[in-house]
C-alpha positions, 0 to 999 in steps of 0.5 A, a space after each residue: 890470721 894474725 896479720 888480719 887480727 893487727 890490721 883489725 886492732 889498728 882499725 879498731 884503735 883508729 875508729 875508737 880515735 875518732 870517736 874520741 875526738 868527736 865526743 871531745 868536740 861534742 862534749 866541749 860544744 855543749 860545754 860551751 853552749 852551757 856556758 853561753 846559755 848561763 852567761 847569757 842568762 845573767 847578761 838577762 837578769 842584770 838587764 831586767 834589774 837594770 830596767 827594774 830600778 828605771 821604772 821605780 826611779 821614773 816613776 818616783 821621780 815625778 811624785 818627788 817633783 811634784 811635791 817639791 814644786 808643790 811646796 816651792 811656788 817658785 814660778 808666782 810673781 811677787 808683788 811689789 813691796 810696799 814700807 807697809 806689807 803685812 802678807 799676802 795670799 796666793 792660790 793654785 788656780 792662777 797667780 792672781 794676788 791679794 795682798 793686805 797692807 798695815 794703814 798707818 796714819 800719825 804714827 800708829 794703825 788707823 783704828 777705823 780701817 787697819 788693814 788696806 786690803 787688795 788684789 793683784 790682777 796678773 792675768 791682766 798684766 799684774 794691774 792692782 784693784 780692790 776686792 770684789 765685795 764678794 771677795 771681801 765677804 766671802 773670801 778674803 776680806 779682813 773681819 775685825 774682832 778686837 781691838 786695843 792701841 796698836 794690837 787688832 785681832 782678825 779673821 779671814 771672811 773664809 775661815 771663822 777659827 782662824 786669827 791674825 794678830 796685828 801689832 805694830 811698833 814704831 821702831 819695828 813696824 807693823 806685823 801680823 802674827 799667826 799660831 798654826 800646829 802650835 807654831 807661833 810666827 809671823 806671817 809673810 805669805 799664804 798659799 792656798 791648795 784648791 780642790 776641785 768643787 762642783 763641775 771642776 770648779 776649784 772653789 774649796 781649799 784642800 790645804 793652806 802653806 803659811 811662810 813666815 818667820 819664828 816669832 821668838 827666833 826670826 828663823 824662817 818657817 813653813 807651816 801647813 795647814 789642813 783645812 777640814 
């Protein structure tokens, strides 16, 4: 019996040994198993940050660029300079031209006609044409207001409350001169914003750009105009 009751105890030792490894090995394989669940967890959460801060960079990205292109026009022609330019006028429905040139006779601005008003055609090959008379009465003719020697006041045929100032000094030239968001400068160029009208038709202005220069510091400015 005794014999019998060792060989059981060593019978039970060795089973129970086993049991142990086995529930070692369980237990580390779901160690493991937790661990990798976990790693792999993180691994999906930093991947699902990752592709979080691409949409919103992708998606930023393009409203940035447009407004910066917006603003920047680096793609239209510049017409040819003249020793008399005052401005001129661009838009967004092509890169057609107009351009607005002091008329200077004797040494001073011709009272009759100051300004020499015309358009660069660049979808025909940039050639140079006067204005339509429906661009000079509706659009982009120079109506004179005022006059004195050597200082005419203007408007736009477009725009009733909205004056340019032309003087003109034998030493510095001619220049027109703009106030705009109480920002006094003169004027080099003008962009104008078009918005859709009638049958997408772009025949309103949604905003004017204005670029120019300080006129008491010289220092270049950008003024935006919003037409309402």
């Amino acid at each position: 019996m005794k014999n019998l009751d060792f060989r059981g105890c060593l019978r039970e030792l060795y089973f129970e040994k086993i049991a142990r490894k086995q529930s070692y090995r369980i237990l580390n394989g779901s160690f493991q198993s937790n661990k990798a669940i976990r790693l792999k967890k993180k691994s999906g959460l930093m991947r699902n940050r990752i592709v979080m801060k691409m949409k919103i960079i992708f998606t930023f990205f393009p409203m940035f660029f447009c407004l910066c292109s917006g603003y920047s026009q680096n793609d239209y022609p510049e017409p040819p300079k003249t020793p008399n330019r005052l401005f001129y006028i661009q838009h967004s429905d092509n890169h057609n031209t107009y351009v607005y040139d002091a008329n200077i006779k004797g040494g001073s601005i011709d009272a009759s006609q100051p300004i020499d008003e015309y358009r660069m055609v660049y979808t025909k090959n940039g050639i140079k044409k006067p204005l339509t008379g429906m661009q000079r009465k509706f659009a982009y003719g120079m109506i004179l207001l005022e006059s004195e020697p050597d200082l005419f006041k203007f408007r736009l045929a477009s725009r009733k409350r909205f004056f340019f100032y032309l003087n003109y000094d034998p030493s510095e030239g001619a220049r027109i001169y703009v106030t705009v968001n109480k920002q006094k400068m003169y004027l080099d160029k003008m962009f104008v914003q078009l918005k859709n009208g009638i049958f997408g038709i772009n025949v309103k202005a949604k905003y004017v750009l204005l670029y120019g220069e300080d006129y008491n510091s010289g220092k270049p400015v950008i003024e935006k105009f919003v037409v309402k």
